[in-house]
VOTOR-119783 format. One record per residue: y, z, x of N, C-alpha, C in turn; residue in one letter. Coordinates in Angstrom, 1 decimal. Atoms other than C-alpha are relative to their C-alpha. Layout:
// residues N
<pt n_y="Y" n_z="Z" n_x="X" ca_y="Y" ca_z="Z" ca_x="X" c_y="Y" c_z="Z" c_x="X" residuo="A"/>
...
***
This chain:
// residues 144
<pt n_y="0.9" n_z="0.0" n_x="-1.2" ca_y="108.2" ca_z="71.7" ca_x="96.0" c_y="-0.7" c_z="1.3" c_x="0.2" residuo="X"/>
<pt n_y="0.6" n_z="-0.7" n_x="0.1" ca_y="107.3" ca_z="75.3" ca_x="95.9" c_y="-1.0" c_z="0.4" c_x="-0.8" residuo="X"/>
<pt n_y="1.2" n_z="-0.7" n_x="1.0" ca_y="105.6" ca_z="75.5" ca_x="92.4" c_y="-1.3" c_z="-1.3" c_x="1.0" residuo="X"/>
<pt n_y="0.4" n_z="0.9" n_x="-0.5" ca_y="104.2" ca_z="72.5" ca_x="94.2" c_y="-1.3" c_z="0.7" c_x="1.3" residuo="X"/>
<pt n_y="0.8" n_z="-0.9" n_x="-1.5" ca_y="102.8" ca_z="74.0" ca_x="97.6" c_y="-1.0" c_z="1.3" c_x="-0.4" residuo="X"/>
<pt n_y="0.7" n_z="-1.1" n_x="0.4" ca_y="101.8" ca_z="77.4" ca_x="95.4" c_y="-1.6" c_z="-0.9" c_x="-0.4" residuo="X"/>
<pt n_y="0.6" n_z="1.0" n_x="0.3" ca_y="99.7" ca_z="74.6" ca_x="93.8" c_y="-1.6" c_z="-0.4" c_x="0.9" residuo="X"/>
<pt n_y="1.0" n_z="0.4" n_x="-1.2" ca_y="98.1" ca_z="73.3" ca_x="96.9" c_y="-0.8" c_z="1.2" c_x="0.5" residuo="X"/>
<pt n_y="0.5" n_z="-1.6" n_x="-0.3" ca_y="97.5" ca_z="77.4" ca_x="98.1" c_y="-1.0" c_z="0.1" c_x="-0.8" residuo="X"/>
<pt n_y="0.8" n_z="0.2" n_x="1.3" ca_y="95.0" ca_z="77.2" ca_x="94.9" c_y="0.5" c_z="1.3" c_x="-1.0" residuo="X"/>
<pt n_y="-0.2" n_z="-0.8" n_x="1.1" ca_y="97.1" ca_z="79.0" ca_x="92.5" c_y="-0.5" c_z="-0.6" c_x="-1.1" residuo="X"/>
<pt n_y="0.7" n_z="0.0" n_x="1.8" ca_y="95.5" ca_z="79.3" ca_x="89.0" c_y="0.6" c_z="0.5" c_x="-1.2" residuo="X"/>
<pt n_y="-1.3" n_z="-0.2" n_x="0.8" ca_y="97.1" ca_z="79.5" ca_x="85.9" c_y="-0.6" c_z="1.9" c_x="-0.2" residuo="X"/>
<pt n_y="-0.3" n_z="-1.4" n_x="0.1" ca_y="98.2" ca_z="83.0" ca_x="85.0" c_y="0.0" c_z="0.9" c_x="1.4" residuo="X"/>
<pt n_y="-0.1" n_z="-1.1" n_x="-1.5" ca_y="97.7" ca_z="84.4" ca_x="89.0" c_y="1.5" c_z="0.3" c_x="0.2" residuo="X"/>
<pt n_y="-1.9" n_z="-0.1" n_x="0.5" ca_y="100.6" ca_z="85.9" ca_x="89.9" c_y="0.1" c_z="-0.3" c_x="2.1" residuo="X"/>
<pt n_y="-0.7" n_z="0.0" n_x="-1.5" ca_y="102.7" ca_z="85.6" ca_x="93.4" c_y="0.6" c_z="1.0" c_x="-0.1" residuo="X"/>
<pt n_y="-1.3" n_z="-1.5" n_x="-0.5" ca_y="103.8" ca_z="89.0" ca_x="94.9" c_y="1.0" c_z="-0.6" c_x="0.6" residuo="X"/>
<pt n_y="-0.9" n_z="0.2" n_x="-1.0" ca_y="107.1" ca_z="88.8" ca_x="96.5" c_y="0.7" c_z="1.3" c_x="0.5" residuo="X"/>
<pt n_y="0.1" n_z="-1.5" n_x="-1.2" ca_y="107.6" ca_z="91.5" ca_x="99.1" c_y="0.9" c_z="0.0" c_x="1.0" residuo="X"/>
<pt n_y="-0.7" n_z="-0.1" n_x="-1.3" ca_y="110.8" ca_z="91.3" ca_x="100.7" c_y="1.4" c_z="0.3" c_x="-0.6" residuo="X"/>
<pt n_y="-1.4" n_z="-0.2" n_x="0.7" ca_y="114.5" ca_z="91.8" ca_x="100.2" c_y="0.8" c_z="-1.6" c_x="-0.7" residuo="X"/>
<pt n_y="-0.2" n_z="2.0" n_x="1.0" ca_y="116.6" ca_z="89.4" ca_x="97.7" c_y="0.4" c_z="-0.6" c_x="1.0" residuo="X"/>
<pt n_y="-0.3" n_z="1.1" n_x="-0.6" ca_y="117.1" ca_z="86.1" ca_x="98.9" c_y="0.0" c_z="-1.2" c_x="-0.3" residuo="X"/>
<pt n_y="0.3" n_z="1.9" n_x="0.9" ca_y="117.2" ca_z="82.2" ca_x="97.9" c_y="-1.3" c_z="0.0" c_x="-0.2" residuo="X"/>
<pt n_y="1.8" n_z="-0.4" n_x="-0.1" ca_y="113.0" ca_z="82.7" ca_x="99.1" c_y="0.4" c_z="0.5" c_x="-1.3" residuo="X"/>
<pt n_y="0.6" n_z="-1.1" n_x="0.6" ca_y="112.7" ca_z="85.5" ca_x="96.8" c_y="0.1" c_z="-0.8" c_x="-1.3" residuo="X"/>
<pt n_y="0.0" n_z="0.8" n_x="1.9" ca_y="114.1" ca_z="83.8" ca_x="93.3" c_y="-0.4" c_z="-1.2" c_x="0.1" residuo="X"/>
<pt n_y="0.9" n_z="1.2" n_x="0.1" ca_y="112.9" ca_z="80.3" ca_x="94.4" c_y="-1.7" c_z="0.2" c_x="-0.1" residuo="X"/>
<pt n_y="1.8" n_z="-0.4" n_x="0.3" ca_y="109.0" ca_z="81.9" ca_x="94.8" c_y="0.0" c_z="0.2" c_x="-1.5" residuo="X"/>
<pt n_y="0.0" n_z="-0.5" n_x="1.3" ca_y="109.9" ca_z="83.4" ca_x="91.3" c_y="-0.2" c_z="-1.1" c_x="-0.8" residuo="X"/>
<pt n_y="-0.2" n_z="1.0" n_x="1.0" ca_y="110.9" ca_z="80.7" ca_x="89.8" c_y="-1.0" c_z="-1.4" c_x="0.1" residuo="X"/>
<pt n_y="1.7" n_z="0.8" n_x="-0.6" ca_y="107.8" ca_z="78.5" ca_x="91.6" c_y="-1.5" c_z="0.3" c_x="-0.5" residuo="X"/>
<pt n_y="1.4" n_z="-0.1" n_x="1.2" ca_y="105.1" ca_z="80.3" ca_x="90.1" c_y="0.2" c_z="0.3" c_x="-1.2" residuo="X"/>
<pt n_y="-0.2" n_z="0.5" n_x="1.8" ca_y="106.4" ca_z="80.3" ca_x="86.9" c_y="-0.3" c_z="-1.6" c_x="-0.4" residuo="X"/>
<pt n_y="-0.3" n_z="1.3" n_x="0.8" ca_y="107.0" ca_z="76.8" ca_x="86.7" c_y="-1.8" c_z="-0.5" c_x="0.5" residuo="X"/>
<pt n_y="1.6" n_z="0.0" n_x="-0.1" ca_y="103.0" ca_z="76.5" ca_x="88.5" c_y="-0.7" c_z="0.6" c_x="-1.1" residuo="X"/>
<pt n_y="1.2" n_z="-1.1" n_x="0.9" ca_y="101.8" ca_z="78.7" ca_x="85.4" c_y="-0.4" c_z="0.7" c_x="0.7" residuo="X"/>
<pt n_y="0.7" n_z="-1.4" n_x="-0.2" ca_y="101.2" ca_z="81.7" ca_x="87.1" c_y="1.3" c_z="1.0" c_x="-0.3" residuo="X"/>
<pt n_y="-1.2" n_z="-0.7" n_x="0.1" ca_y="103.5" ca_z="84.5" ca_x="87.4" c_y="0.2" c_z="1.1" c_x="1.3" residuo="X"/>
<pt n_y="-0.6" n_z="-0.7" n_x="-1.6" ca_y="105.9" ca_z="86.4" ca_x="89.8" c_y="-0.3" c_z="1.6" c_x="-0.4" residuo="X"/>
<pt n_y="0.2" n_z="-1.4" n_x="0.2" ca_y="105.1" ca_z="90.0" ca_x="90.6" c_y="0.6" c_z="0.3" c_x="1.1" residuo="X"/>
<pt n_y="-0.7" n_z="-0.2" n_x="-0.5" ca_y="107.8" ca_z="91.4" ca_x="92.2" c_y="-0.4" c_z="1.9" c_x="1.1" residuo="X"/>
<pt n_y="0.8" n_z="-1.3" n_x="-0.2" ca_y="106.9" ca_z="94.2" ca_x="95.1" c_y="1.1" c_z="0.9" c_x="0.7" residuo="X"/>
<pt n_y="-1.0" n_z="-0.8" n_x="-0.9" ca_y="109.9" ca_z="97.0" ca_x="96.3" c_y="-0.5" c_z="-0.1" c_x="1.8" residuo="X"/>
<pt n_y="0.5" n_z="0.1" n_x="-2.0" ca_y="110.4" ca_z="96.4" ca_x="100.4" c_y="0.0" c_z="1.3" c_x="0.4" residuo="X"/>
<pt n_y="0.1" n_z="-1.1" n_x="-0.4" ca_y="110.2" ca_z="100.0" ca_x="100.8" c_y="-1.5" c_z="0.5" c_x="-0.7" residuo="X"/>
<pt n_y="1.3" n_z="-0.5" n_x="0.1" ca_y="106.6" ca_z="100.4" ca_x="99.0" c_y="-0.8" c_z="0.2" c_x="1.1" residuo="X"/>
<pt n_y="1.1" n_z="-0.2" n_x="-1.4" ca_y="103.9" ca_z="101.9" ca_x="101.1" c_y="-1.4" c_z="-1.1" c_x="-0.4" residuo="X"/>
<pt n_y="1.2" n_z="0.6" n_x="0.2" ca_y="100.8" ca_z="100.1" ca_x="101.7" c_y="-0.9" c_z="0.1" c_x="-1.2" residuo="X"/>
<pt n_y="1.1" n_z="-0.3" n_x="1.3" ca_y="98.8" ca_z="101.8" ca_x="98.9" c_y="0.7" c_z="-0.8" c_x="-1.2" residuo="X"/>
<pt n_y="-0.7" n_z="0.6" n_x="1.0" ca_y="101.6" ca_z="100.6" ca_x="96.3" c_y="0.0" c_z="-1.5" c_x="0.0" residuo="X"/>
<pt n_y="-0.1" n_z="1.7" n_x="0.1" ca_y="101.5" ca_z="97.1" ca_x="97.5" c_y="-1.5" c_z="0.1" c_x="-0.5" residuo="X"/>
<pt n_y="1.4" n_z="-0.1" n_x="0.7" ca_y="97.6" ca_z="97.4" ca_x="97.2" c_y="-0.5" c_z="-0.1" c_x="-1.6" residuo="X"/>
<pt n_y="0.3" n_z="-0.4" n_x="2.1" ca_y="97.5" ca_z="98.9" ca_x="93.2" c_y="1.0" c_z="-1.5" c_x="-0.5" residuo="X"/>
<pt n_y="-0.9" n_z="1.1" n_x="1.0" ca_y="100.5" ca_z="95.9" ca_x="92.5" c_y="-1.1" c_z="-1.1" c_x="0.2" residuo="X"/>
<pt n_y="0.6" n_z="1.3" n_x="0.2" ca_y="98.6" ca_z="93.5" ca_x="93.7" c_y="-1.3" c_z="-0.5" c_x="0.1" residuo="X"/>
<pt n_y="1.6" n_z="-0.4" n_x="0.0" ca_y="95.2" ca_z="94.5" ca_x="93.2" c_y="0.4" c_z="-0.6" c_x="-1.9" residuo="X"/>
<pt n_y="-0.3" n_z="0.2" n_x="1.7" ca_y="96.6" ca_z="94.9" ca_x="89.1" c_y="0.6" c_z="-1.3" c_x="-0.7" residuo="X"/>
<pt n_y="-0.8" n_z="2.1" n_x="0.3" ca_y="98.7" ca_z="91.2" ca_x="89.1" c_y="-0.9" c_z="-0.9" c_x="0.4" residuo="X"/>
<pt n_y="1.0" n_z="1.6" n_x="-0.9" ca_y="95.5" ca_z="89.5" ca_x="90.3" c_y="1.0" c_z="-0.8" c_x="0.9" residuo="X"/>
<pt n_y="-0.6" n_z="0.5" n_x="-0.9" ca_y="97.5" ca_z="88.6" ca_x="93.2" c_y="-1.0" c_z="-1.6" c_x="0.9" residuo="X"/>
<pt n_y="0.6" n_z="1.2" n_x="-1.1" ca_y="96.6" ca_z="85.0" ca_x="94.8" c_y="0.4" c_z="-0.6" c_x="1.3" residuo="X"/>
<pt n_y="-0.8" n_z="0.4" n_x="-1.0" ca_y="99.5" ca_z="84.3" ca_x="96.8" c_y="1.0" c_z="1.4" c_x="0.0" residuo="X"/>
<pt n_y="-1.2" n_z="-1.1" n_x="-0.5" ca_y="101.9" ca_z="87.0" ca_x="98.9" c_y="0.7" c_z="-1.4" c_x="0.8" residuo="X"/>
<pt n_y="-0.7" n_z="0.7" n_x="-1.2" ca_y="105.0" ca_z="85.6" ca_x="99.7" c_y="1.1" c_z="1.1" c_x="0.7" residuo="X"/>
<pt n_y="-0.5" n_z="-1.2" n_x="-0.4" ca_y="106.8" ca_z="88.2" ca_x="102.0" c_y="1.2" c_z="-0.5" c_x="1.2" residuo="X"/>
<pt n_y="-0.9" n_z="0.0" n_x="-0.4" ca_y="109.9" ca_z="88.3" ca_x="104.2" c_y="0.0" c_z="0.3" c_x="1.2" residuo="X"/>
<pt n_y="-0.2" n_z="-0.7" n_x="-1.4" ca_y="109.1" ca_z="89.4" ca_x="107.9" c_y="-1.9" c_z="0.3" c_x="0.3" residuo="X"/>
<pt n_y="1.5" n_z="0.2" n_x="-0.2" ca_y="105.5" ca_z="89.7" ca_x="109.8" c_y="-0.3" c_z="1.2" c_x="-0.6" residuo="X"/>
<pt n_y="0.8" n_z="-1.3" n_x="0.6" ca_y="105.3" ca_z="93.4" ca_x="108.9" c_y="-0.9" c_z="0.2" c_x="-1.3" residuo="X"/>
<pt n_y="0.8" n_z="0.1" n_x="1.2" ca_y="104.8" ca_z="92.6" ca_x="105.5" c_y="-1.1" c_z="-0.8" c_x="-0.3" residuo="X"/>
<pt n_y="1.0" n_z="1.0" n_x="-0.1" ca_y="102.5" ca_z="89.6" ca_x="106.3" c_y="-1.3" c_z="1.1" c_x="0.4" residuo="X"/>
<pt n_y="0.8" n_z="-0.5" n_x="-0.4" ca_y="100.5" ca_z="92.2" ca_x="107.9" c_y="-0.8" c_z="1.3" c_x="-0.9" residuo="X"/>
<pt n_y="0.1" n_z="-1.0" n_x="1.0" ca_y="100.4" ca_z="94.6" ca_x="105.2" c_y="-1.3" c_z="-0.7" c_x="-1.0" residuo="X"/>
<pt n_y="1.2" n_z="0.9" n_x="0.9" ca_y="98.3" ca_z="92.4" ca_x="103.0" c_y="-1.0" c_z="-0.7" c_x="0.5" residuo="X"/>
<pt n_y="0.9" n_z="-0.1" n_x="-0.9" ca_y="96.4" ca_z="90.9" ca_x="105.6" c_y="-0.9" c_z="1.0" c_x="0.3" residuo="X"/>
<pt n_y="1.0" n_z="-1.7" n_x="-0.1" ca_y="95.1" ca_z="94.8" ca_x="106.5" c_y="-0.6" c_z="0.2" c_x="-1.1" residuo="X"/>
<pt n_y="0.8" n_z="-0.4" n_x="0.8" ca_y="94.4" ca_z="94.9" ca_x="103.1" c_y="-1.0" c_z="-0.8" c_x="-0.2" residuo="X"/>
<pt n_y="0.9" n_z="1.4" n_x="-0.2" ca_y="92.5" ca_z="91.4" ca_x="102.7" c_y="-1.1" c_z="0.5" c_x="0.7" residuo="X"/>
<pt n_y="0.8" n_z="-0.2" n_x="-1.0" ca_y="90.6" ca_z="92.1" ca_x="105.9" c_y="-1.1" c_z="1.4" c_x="-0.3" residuo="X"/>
<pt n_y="0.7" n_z="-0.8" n_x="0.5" ca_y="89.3" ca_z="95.6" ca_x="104.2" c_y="-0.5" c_z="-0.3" c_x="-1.5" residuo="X"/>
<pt n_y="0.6" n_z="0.2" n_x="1.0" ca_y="88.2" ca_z="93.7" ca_x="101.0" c_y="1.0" c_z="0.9" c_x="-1.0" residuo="X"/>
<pt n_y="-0.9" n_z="-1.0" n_x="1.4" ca_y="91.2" ca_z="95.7" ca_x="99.0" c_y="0.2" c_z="-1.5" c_x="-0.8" residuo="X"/>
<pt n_y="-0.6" n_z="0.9" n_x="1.2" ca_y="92.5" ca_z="92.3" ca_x="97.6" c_y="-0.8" c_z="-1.6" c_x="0.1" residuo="X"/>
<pt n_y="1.0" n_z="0.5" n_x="-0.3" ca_y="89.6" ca_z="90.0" ca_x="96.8" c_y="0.3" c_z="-1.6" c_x="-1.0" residuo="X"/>
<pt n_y="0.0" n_z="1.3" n_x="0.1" ca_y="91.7" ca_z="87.2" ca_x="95.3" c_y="1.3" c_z="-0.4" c_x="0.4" residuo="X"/>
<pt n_y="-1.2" n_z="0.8" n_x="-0.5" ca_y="94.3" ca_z="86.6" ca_x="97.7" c_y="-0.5" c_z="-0.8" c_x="1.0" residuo="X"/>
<pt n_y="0.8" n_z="1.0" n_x="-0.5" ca_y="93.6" ca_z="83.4" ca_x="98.9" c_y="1.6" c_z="-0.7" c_x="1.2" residuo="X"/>
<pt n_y="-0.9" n_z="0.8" n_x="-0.8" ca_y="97.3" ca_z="82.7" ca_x="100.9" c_y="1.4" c_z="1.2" c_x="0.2" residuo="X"/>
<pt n_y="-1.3" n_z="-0.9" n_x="0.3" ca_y="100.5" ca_z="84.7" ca_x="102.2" c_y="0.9" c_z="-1.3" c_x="1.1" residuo="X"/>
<pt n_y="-1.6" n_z="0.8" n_x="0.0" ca_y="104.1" ca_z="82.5" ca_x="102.8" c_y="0.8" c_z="1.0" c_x="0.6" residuo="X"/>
<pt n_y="-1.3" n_z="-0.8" n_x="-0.7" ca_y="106.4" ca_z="84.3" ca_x="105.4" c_y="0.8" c_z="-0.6" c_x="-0.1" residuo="X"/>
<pt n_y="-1.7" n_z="0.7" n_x="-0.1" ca_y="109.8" ca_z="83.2" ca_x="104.8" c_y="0.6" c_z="0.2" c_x="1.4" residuo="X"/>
<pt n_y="-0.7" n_z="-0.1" n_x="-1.7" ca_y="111.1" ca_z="84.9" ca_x="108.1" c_y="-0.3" c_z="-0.2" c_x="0.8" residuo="X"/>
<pt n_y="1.0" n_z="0.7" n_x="-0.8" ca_y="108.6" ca_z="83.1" ca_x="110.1" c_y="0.2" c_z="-1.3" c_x="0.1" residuo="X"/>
<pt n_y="0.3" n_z="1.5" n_x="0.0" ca_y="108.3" ca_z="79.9" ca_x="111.3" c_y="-1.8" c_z="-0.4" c_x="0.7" residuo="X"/>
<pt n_y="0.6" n_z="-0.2" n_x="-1.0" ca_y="104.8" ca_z="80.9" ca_x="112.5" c_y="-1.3" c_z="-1.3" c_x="-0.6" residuo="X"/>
<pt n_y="0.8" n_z="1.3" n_x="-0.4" ca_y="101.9" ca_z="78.0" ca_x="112.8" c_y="-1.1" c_z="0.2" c_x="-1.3" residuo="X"/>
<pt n_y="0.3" n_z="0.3" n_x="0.8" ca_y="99.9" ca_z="77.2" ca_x="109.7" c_y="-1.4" c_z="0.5" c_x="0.2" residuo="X"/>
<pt n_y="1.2" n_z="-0.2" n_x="-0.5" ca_y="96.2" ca_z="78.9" ca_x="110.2" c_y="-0.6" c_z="0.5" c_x="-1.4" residuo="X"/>
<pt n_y="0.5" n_z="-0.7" n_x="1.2" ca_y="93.7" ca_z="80.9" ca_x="108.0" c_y="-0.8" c_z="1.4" c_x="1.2" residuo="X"/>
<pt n_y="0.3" n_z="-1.4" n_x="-0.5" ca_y="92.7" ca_z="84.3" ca_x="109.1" c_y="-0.8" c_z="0.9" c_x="-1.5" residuo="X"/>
<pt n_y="0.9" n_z="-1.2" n_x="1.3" ca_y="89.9" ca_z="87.0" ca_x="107.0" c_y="0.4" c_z="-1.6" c_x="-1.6" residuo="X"/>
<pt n_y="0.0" n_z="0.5" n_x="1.4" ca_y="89.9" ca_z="84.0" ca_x="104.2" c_y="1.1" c_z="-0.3" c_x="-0.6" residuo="X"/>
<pt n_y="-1.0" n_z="0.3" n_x="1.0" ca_y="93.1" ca_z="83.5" ca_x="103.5" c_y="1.0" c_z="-0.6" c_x="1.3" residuo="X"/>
<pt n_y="-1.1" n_z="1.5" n_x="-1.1" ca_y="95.7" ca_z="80.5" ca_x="104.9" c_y="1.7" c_z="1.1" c_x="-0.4" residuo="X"/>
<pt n_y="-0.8" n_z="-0.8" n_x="-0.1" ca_y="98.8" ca_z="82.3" ca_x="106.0" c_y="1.2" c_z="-1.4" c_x="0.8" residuo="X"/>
<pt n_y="-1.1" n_z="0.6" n_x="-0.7" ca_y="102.1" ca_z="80.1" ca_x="106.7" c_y="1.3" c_z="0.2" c_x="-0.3" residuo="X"/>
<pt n_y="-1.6" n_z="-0.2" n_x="0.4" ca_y="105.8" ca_z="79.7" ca_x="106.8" c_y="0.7" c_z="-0.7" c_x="-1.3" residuo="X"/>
<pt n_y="-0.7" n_z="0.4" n_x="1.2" ca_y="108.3" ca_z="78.8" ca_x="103.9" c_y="0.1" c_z="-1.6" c_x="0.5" residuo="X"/>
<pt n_y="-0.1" n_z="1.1" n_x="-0.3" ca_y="109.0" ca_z="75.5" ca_x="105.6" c_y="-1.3" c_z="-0.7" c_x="-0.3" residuo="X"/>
<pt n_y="1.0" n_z="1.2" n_x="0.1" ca_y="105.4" ca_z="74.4" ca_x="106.0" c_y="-0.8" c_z="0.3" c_x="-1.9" residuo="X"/>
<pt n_y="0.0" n_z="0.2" n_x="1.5" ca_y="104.9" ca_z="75.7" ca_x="102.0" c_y="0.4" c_z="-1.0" c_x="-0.6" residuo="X"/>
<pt n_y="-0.8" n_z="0.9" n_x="0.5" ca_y="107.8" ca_z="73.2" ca_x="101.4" c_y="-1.0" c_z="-1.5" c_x="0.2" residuo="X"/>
<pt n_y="1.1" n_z="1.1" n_x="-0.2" ca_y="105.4" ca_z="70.6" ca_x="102.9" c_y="-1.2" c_z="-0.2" c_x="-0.4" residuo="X"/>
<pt n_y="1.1" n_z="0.0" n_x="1.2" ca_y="102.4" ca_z="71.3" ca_x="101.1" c_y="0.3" c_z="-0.4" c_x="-1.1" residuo="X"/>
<pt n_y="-0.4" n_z="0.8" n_x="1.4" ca_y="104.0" ca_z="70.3" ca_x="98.1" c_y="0.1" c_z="-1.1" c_x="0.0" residuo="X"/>
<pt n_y="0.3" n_z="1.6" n_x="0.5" ca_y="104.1" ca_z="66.9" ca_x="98.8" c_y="-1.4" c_z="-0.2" c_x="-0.1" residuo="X"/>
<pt n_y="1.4" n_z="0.7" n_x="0.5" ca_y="100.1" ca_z="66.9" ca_x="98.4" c_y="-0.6" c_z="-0.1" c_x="-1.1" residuo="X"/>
<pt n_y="0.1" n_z="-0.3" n_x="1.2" ca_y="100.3" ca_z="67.7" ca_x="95.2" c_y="1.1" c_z="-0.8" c_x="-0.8" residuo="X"/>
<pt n_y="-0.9" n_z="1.3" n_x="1.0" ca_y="101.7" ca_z="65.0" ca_x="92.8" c_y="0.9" c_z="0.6" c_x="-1.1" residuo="X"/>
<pt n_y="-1.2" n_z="-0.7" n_x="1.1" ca_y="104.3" ca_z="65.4" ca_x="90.6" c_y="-0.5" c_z="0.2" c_x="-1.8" residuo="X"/>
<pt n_y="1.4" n_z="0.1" n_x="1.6" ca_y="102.0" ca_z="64.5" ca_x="87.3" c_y="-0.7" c_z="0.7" c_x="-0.1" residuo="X"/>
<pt n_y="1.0" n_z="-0.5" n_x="-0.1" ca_y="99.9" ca_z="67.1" ca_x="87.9" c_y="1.4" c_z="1.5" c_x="0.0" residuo="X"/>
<pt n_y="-0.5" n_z="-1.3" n_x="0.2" ca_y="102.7" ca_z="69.7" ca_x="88.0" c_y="0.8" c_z="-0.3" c_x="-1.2" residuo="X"/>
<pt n_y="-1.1" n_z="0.1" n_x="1.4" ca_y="104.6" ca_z="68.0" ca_x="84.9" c_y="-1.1" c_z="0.1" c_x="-0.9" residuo="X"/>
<pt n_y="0.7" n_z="0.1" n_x="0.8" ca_y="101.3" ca_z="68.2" ca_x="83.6" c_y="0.2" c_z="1.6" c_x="-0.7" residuo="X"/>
<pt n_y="0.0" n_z="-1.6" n_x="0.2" ca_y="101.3" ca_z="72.3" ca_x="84.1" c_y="1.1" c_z="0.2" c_x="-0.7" residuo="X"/>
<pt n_y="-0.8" n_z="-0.3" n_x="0.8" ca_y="104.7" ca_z="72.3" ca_x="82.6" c_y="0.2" c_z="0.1" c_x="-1.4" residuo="X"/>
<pt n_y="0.4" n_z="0.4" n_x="1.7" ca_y="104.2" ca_z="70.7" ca_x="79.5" c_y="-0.9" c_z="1.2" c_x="-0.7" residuo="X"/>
<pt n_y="1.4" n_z="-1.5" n_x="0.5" ca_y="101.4" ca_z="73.8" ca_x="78.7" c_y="0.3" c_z="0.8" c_x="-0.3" residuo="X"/>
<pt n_y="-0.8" n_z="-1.6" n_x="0.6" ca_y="103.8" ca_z="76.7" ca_x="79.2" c_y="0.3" c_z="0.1" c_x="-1.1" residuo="X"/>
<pt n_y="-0.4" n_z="-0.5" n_x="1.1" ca_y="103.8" ca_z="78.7" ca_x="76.5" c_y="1.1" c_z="0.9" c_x="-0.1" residuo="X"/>
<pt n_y="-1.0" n_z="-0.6" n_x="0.0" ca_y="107.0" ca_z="80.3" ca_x="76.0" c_y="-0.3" c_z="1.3" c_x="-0.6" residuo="X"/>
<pt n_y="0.3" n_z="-1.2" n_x="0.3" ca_y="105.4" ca_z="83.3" ca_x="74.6" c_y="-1.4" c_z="0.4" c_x="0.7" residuo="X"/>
<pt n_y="1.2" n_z="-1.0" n_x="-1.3" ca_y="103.1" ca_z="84.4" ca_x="77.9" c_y="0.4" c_z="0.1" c_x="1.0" residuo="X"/>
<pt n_y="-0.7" n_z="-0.9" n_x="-1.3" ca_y="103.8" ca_z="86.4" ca_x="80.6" c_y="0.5" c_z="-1.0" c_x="0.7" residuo="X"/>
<pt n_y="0.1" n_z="0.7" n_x="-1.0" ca_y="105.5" ca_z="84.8" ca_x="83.1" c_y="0.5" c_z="0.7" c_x="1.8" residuo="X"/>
<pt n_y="-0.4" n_z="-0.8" n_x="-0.5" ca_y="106.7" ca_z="87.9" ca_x="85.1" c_y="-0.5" c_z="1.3" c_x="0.3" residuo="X"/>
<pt n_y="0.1" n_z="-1.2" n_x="0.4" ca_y="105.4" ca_z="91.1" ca_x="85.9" c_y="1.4" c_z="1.3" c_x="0.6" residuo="X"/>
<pt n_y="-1.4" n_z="-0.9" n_x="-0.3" ca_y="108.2" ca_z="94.0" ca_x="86.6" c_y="-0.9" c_z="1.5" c_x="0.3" residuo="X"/>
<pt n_y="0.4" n_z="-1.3" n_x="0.0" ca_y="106.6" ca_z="97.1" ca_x="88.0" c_y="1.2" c_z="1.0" c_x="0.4" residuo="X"/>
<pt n_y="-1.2" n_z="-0.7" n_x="0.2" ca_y="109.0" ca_z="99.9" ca_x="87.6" c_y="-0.3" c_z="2.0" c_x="0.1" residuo="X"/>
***
């Protein structure tokens, strides 16, 4: 249902999904969501400063932030809203339950209503994406 929902967000193959928050079921189910969508996870330290999130996810062609608390929802938003990150088209608060909208261009909601977006997206259409993966392309980035 995630790679599913990322799906509906308009992930594209190889985009990646930041995830911006401390570990959690969220954190490896997003991972393991845009992998299985063909894109890939890009994982962002919850202590980076703004600029660091910016260069990760400026450099991961970021399309989707999924993040753990409003702070960090706001973090990428601020950046969005100054034209820093010009193809993030969606951010997923896990620690939110906050109401499904779009703000500066980009649709911002909670893990729950992600879980629901995935039913608009058929299952043929993501077993299609699966069948494609190449087992030798990125599916992860690791900044270190």
């Amino acid at each position: 249902m995630v790679a599913r929902g990322f799906l509906h967000l308009g992930l594209e193959k190889m985009d990646s999904v930041n995830i911006f928050g401390f570990n959690s079921p969220e954190w490896i189910i997003a991972e393991l969501g845009a992998i299985t969508a063909g894109g890939m996870a890009a994982g962002i330290y919850p202590t980076d400063t703004p600029e660091q999130v910016r260069f990760k996810a400026l450099h991961s062609h970021c399309s989707i932030a999924v993040v753990d608390n409003d702070k960090k929802m706001e973090i990428f938003l601020d950046l969005k809203k100054k034209n820093k990150l010009p193809h993030l088209k969606a951010i997923v608060n896990w620690g939110s339950d906050i109401q499904t909208k779009t703000t500066a261009g980009v649709t911002i909601c909670s893990w729950a209503s992600l879980l629901g977006m995935g039913k608009n997206v058929s299952e043929r259409i993501l077993d299609k994406i699966v069948g494609q993966l190449n087992p030798g392309a990125p599916c992860a980035l690791i900044y270190t």
